[in-house]
C-alpha positions in Angstrom: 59.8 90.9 88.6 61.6 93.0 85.9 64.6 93.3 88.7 64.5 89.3 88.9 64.7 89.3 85.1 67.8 91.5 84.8 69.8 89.6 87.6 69.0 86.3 85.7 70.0 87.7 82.2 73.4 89.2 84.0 74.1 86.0 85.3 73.5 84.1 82.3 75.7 86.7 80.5 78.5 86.3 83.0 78.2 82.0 82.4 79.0 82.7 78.9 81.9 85.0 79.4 85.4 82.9 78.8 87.0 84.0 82.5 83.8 82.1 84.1 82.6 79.6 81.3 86.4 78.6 80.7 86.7 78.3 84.6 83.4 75.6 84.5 84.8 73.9 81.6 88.0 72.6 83.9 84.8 72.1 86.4 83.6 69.2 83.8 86.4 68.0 82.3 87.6 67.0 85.7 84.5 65.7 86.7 84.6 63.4 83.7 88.1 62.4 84.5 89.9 64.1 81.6 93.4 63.1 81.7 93.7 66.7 80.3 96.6 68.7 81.7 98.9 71.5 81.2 103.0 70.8 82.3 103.7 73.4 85.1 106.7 75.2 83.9 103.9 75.9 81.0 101.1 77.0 83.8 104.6 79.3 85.6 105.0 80.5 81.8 101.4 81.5 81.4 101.0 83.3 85.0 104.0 85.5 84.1 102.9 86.5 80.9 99.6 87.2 82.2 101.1 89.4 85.2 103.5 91.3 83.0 100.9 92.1 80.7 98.9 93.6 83.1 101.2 95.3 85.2 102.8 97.0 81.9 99.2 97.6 80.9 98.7 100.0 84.6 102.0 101.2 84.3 101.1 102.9 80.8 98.0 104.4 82.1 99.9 105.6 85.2 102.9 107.3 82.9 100.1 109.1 80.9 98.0 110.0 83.7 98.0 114.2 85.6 100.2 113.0 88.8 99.3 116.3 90.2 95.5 115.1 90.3 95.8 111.9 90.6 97.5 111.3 93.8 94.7 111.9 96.2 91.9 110.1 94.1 94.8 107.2 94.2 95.7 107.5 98.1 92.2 107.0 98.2 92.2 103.6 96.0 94.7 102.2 98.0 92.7 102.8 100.8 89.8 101.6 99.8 91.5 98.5 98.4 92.9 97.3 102.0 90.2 98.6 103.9 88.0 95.6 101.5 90.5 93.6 102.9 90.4 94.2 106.0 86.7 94.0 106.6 86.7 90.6 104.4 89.3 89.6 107.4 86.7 89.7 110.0 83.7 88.6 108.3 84.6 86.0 105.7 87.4 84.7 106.9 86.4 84.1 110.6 83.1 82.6 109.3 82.6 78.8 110.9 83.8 76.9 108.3 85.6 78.9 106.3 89.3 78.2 105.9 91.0 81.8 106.6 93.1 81.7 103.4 89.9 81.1 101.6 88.0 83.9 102.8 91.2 86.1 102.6 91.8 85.5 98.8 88.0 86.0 98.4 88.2 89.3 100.0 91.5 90.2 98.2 89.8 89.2 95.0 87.0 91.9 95.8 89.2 94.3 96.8 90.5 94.5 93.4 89.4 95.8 90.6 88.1 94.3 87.5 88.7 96.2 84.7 85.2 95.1 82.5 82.8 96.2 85.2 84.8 99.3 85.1 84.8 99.7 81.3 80.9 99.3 82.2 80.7 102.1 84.4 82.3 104.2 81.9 79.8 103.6 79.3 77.1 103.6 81.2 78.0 107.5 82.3 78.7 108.3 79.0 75.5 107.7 77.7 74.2 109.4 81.0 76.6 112.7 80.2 77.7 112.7 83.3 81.6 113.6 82.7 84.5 112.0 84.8 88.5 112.4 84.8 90.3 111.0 82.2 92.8 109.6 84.6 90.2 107.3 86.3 91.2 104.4 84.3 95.2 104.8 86.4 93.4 104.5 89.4 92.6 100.2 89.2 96.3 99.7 90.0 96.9 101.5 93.4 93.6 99.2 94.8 93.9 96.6 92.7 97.8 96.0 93.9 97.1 97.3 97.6 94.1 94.6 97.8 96.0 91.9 96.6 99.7 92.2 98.3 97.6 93.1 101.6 95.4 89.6 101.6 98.2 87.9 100.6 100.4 89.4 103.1 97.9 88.4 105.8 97.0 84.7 104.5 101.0 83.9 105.1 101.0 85.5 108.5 98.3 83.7 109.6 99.7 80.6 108.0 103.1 81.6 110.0 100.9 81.7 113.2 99.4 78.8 113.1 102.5 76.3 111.9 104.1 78.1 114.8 101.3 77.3 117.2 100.7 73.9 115.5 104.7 72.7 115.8 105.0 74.1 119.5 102.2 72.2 120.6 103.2 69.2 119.2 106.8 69.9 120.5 105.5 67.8 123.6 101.9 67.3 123.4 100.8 69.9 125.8 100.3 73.6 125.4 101.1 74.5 128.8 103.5 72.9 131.6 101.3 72.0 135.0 100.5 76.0 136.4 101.0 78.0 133.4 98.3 79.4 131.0 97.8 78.8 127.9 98.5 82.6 127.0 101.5 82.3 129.1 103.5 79.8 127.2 102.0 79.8 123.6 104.5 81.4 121.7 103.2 84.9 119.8 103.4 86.0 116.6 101.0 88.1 116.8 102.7 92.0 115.7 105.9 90.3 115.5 108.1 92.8 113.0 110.6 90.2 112.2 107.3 87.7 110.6 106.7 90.5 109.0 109.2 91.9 107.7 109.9 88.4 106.4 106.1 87.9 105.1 106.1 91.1 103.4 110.1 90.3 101.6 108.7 86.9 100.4 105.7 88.2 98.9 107.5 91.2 97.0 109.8 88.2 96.1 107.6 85.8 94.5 106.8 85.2 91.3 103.2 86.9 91.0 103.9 90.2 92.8 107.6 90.4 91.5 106.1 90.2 87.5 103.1 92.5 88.5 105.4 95.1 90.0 108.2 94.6 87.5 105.7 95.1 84.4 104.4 97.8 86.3 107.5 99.8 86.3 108.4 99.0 82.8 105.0 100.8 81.9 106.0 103.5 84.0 109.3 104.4 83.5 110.5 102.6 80.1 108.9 102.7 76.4 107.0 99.0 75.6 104.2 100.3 73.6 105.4 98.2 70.8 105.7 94.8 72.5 102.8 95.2 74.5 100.5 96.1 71.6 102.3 93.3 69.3 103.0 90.5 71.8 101.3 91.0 75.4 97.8 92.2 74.1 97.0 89.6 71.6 98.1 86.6 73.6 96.2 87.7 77.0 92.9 87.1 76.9 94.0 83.2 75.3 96.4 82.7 77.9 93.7 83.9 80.9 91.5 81.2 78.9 94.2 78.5 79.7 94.7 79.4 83.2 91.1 79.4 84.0 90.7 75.8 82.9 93.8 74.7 84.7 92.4 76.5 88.3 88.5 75.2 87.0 90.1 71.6 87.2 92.4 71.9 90.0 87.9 73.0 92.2 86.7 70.3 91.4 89.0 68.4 93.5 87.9 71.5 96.4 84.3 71.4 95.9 83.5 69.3 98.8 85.1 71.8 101.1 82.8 74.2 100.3 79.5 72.5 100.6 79.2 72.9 104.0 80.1 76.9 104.1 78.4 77.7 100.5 76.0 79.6 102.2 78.4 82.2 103.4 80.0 82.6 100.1 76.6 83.6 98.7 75.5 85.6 101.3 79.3 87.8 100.6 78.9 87.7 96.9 75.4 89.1 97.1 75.9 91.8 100.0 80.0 92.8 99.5 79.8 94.5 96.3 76.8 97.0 97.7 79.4 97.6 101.0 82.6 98.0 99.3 80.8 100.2 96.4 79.8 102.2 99.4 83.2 102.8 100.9 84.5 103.6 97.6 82.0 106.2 97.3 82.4 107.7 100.4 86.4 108.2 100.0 85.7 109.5 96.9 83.1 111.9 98.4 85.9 113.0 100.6 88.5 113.3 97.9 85.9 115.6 95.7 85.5 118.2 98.8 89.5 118.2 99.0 90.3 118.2 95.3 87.4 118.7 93.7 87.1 115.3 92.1 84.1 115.0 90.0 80.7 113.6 90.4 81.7 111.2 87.9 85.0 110.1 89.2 83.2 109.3 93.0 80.7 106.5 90.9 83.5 105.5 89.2 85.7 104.6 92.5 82.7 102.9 94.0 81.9 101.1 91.0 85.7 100.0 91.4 85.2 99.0 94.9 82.3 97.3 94.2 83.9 94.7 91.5 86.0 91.9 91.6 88.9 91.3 89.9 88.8 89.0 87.0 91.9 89.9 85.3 94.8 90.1 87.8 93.3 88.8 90.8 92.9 84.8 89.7 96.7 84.4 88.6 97.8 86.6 91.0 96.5 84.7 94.0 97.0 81.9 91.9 100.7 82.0 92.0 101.0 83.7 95.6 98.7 81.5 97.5 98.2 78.3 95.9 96.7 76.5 98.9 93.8 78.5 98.3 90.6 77.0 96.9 90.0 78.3 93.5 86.7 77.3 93.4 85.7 79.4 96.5 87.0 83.3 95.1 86.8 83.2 91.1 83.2 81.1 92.2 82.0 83.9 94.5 83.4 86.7 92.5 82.5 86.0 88.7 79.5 84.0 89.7 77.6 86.3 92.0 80.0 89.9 92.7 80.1 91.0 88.9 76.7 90.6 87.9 75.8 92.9 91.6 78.4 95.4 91.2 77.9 95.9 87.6 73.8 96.2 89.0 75.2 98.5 91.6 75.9 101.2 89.1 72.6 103.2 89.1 72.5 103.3 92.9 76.0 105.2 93.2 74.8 107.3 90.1 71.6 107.8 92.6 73.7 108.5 95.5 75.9 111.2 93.1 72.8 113.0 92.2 71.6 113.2 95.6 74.9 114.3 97.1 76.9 116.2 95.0 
């Protein structure tokens, strides 16, 4: 009963947050039929702010960061980051129902990292004593980044595959001339390097990825403490605020898509935080017998695997995949992944004590 009490009060407390209540505001205005709207060079404006701030913000934490320590503990976030993907792939996404760039952005989404679950993780070991690096907080980028650029890379390839198989069967109406298979004439894209090479150019080239890398770099290898403490730091969370109403009322247009396939988004935003925080803690396991990364630092990569990014993920995918249904990832991973992962905590601190 006391566990049913805590998941209720951690959901409540997630409602009243502004990246979910600000998201259900858009829900209602919309469904009043608000004339309400924000001008999309200002929504563009606002999504490259937002990315620039937060790819400065890594880049920072990167520049101040041990390199010599922190390259296999951040091998290992990448990892971990695509591998989220990658399972999300071939669960989510091939659900019946489920459009694939919908399950893809949800599982990119989760395979990032959000920095407040993290923040909570910290704490929470701190009043525990249990001591971590103090580099952990540069290792969001390399899985939140890797998570991201990979669903997106594979949303457009799959997109690419099926307007290819969509236009060639329309070409004549058939699939196949009288004595060939299917297989035989349907053209492939399938491990084609040219798509890729193309998928992976236009996603370093659009807007979302190109601000989150350039910011990235400018945190890395220039000096923009001042502006980023003076102009990117106060306007964030306000901006996020904006952008979550805009993408609340843009779901309510979606929601009908999702009635019929709710169930699955549950049933991931229940059981994908526990997996993911598991795979995190196991590369980190593998990463303290190599390196010696502490006890601390392996809960603190599965607590990263185990959030969802609410921070760079919605404006990210946002901007790189706006066919996908808002509704569906910021839904499933502010509504349901937070308040798990953040309940996940004690269970990797279990696993810690057992283990290590």
């Amino acid at each position: 009963m006391d566990l049913v009490v805590t998941i209720f009060g951690t959901v409540i407390e997630q409602l009243q947050k502004p990246t979910l209540a600000f998201l259900i505001a858009g829900l209602m205005l919309a469904a009043l039929g608000s004339k309400f709207e924000v001008p999309d060079p200002v929504y563009k404006f606002i999504v490259i702010l937002l990315l620039l701030k937060v790819g400065i913000g890594a880049g920072l934490s990167i520049r101040e960061a041990d390199l010599a320590s922190l390259m296999v503990p951040a091998l290992g976030a990448a990892i971990v980051g695509i591998a989220i993907v990658l399972l999300g792939s071939r669960t989510l996404a091939r659900w019946r129902g489920v459009s694939p760039v919908d399950g893809l952005a949800t599982a990119g989404l989760f395979g990032a990292v959000s920095a407040s679950t993290l923040a909570a993780g910290m704490a929470i070991l701190d009043d525990s004593a249990i001591a971590y690096e103090g580099f952990i907080g540069a290792l969001y980028p390399f899985m939140d980044i890797a998570a991201l650029v990979t669903a997106i890379v594979m949303a457009k390839a799959g997109q690419a595959r099926r307007t290819a198989r969509s236009a060639y069967a329309s070409g004549d109406g058939t699939l196949a001339a009288p004595g060939q298979t299917r297989a035989a004439t349907l053209p492939s894209t399938e491990g084609d390097p040219m798509l890729v090479r193309g998928i992976l150019v236009d996603t370093f080239r659009s807007p979302a990825i190109s601000a989150l890398l350039a910011g990235l770099a400018l945190g890395m290898f220039t000096q923009p403490d001042t502006v980023y403490k003076s102009f990117y730091e106060p306007l964030f969370r306000g901006l996020l605020s904006i952008l979550m109403l805009i993408m609340g009322m843009e779901a309510w247009t979606r929601l009908s898509e999702l009635r019929k396939v709710a169930h699955a988004y549950i049933l991931y935003g229940i059981t994908a935080p526990i997996i993911h925080g598991l795979i995190g803690f196991a590369v980190g396991l593998v990463a303290h017998e190599l390196t010696g990364f502490s006890a601390g630092g392996v809960i603190l990569l599965a607590v990263m695997a185990a959030s969802s990014s609410d921070i760079s993920g919605p404006p990210t995918l946002r901007g790189a995949l706006p066919e996908a249904n808002s509704s569906a990832y910021v839904g499933t991973s502010t509504g349901l992944g937070t308040p798990v992962a953040i309940l996940s905590i004690p269970l990797f601190i279990a696993l810690a004590e057992m283990l290590i």
